[in-house]
C-alpha positions as CSV (number, residue, x, y, z in Angstrom):
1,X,7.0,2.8,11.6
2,X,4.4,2.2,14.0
3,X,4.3,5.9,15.3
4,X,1.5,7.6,13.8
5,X,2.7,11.3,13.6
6,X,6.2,8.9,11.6
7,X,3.3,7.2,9.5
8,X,1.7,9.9,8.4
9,X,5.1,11.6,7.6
10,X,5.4,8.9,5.4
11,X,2.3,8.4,4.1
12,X,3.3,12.1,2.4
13,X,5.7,10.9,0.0
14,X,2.7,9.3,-1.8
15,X,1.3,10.6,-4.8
16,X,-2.0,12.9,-4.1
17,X,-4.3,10.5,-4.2
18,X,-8.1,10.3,-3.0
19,X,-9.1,9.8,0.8
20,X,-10.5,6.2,1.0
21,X,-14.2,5.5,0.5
22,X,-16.1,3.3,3.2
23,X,-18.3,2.7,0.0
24,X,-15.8,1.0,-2.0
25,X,-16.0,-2.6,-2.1
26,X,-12.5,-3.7,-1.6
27,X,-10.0,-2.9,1.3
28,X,-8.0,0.2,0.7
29,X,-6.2,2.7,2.0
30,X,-6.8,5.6,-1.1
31,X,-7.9,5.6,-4.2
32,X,-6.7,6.9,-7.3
33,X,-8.5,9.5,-9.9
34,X,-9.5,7.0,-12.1
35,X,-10.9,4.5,-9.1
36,X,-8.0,2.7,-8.7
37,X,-8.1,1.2,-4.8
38,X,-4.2,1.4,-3.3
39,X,-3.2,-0.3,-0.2
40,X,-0.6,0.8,1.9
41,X,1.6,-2.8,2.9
42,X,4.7,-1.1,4.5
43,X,3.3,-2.7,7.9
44,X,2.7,-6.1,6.5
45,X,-1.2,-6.5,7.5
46,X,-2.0,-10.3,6.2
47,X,-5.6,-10.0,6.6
48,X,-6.2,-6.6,5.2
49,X,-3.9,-8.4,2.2
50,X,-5.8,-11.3,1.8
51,X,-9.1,-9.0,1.6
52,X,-8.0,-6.6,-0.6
53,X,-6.5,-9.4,-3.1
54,X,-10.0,-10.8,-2.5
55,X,-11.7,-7.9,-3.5
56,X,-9.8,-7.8,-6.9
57,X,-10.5,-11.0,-8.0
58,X,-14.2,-10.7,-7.2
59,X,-14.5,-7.3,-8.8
60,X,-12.3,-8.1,-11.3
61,X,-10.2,-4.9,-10.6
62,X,-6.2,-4.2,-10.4
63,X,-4.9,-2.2,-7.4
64,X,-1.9,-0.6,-6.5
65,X,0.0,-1.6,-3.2
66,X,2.9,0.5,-1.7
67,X,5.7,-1.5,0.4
68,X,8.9,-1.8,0.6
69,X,11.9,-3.2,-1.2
70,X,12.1,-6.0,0.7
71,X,8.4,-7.5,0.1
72,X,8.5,-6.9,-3.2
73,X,8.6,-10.8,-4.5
74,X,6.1,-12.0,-2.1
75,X,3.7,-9.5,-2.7
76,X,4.2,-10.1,-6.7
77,X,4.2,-14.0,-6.0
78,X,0.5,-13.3,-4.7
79,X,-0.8,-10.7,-5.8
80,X,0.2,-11.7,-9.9
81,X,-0.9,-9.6,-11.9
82,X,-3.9,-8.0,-10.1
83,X,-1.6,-5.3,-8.7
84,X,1.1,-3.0,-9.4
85,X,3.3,-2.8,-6.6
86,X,5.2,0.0,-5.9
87,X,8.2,0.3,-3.5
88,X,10.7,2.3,-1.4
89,X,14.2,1.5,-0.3
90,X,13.6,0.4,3.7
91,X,16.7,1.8,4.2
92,X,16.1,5.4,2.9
93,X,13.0,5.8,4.2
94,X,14.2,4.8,7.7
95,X,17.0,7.1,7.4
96,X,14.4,9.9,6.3
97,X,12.1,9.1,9.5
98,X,14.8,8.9,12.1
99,X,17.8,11.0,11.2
100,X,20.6,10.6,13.2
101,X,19.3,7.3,15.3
């Protein structure tokens, strides 16, 4: 997962969302049509985390974040409700990046 050309790969089974904006007040990684900022967690970054939970709370917004199955509590546990997080099976996507390793 650390492999960029593998990131990006991944990075395409997102939704179409908008490039991120180095205007936008809160950490993000793309934005949705309505505004909404999304942060990519699959490589657990805790200070990117920490900012973009920040960033909520002081502009009163809710994100999405996009991680795996396996994060899911933690990230609900801190996030609350300030976030929708979405997930994919670790497994899968593993098998999707490296077939046949």
């Amino acid at each position: 997962m650390c492999d960029d050309d593998r990131l990006e790969a991944f990075k395409t089974l997102m939704h179409k969302w908008l490039p991120p904006d180095i205007k936008y007040p809160i950490e993000h990684d793309a934005l949705t049509e309505d505004g909404t900022p999304v942060l990519f967690c699959c490589l657990l970054n805790i200070p990117r985390l920490f900012r973009f939970n920040n960033g909520l709370i002081l502009h009163r917004k809710i994100g999405k974040v996009i991680a795996f199955d396996f994060q899911l509590e933690m990230l609900e546990r801190y996030l609350g409700d300030r976030a929708e997080v979405m997930v994919f099976c670790f497994k899968e996507v593993m098998e999707w990046l490296f077939p046949g390793e």
